[in-house]
N, C-alpha and C positions, 0 to 999 in steps of 0.2 A: 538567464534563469537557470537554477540548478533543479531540476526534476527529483523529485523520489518516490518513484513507483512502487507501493506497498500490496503486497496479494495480503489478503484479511488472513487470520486465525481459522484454529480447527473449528469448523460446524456441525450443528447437527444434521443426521443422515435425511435424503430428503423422503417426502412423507408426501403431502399436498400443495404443496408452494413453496419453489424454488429463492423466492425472491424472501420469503417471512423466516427463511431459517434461522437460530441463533446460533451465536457462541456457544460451545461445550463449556464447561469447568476448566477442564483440561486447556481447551483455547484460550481462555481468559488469562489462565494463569503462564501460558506462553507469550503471549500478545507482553506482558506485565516485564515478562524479563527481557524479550526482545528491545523493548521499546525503551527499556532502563537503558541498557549497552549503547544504543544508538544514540541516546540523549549524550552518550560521552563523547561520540563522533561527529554528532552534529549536536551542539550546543543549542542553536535558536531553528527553527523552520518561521517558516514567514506567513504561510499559509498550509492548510488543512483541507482537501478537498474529498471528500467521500458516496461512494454507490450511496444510492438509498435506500438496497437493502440489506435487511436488516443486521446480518453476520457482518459487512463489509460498516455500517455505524459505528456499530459496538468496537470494533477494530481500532476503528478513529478516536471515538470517546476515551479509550484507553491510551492512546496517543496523544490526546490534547491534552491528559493530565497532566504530562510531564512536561508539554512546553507553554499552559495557563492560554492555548488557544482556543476560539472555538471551531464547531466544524461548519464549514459547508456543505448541506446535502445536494448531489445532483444527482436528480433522475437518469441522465444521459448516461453516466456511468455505469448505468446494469447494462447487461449485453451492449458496453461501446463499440462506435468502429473507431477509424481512424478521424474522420472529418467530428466524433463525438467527443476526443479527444481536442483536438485543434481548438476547437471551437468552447469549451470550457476554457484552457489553458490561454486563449487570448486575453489581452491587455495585463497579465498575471507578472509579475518580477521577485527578485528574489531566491530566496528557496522554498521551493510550494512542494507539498506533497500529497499525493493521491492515492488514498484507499479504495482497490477494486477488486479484481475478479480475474480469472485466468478462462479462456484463453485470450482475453480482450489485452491485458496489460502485454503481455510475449506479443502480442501483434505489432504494439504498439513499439517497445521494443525493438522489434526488428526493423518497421517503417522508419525511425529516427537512426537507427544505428546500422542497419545494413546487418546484424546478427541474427542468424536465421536460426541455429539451434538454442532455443531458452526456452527455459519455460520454470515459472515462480512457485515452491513450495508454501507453505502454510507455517507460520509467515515467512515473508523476505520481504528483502528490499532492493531497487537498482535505482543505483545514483547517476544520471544522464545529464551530461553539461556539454554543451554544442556539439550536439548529436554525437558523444560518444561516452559509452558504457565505463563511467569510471571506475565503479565498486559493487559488487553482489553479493549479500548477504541474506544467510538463509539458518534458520532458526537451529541448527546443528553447529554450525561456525560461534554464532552469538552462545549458545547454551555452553559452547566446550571454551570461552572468555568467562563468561558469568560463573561459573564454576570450581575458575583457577582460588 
C-alpha cells in the first residue's frame, strides 16, 4: 500500500469547537492548487479517507474532485493515535490517502518510519511506502511549481 498522509488547509481561528471549524477562502483556494499539482504526481488514488471534522472534510471534498472519488469519513481520525490509524488502514490496498490533523499524522509518521523530526504544514503531504518516507510536499514547494 502506498500511504498519503495529507494535514487539511488553513482554518478558521478556533472560537467554540475545535472539531466544527471550517476552511478559510484563503484555505480553500490552497487546498485547489495543491491538489491540482499533486493530481500530476499521483495520477489515480485509490482511496480517500478523512477526520470528520469539519476543516479536515472540506480538505478531502476538494480532493475528491480531482480524482471523481468519494470520501470516507472516520471519526477515529480526530485526535488519532497510532492503533486509530492501524485500525482504519486495515484490509485497505493500493493508494489510499488520509485527510487529518497534526500532531496526530507526524506521530504517525514517525511510528511507520522511524523520523522523529516532522511535523506537516497547511497543506502537505507524505508519501509512505513500506515504512519509508518517499516524498514531502508542502504547500510552498507545490505553490513555487504551480506558478512556473
Amino acid at each position: 500500500m502506498k500511504l498519503l498522509l495529507i494535514r487539511h488547509s488553513l482554518a478558521e481561528d478556533f472560537v467554540n469547537s475545535d472539531f466544527e471549524r471550517h476552511l478559510t477562502l484563503r484555505g480553500k483556494k490552497r487546498a485547489e492548487r495543491f491538489f491540482k499539482i499533486m493530481k500530476r504526481i499521483y495520477p489515480s488514488i485509490d482511496c480517500i479517507i478523512s477526520s470528520a471534522a469539519f476543516r479536515a472534510k472540506e480538505t478531502a471534498e476538494i480532493l475528491a474532485k480531482f480524482y471523481n472519488q468519494k470520501v470516507i469519513e472516520e471519526n477515529r481520525l480526530y485526535q488519532a493515535n497510532i492503533e486509530d490509524f492501524k485500525e482504519v488502514l486495515k484490509d485497505k490496498k493500493g493508494i489510499v490517502a488520509i485527510v487529518g490533523h497534526e500532531p496526530d499524522l507526524s506521530e504517525f509518521i514517525k511510528y511507520l518510519t522511524g523520523i522523529k523530526n516532522i511535523k506537516l504544514s497547511k497543506p502537505s503531504l507524505a508519501e509512505i511506502e513500506d515504512d519509508t518516507l518517499k516524498a514531502l510536499f508542502n504547500y510552498k514547494c507545490i505553490k513555487a511549481i504551480y506558478e512556473r
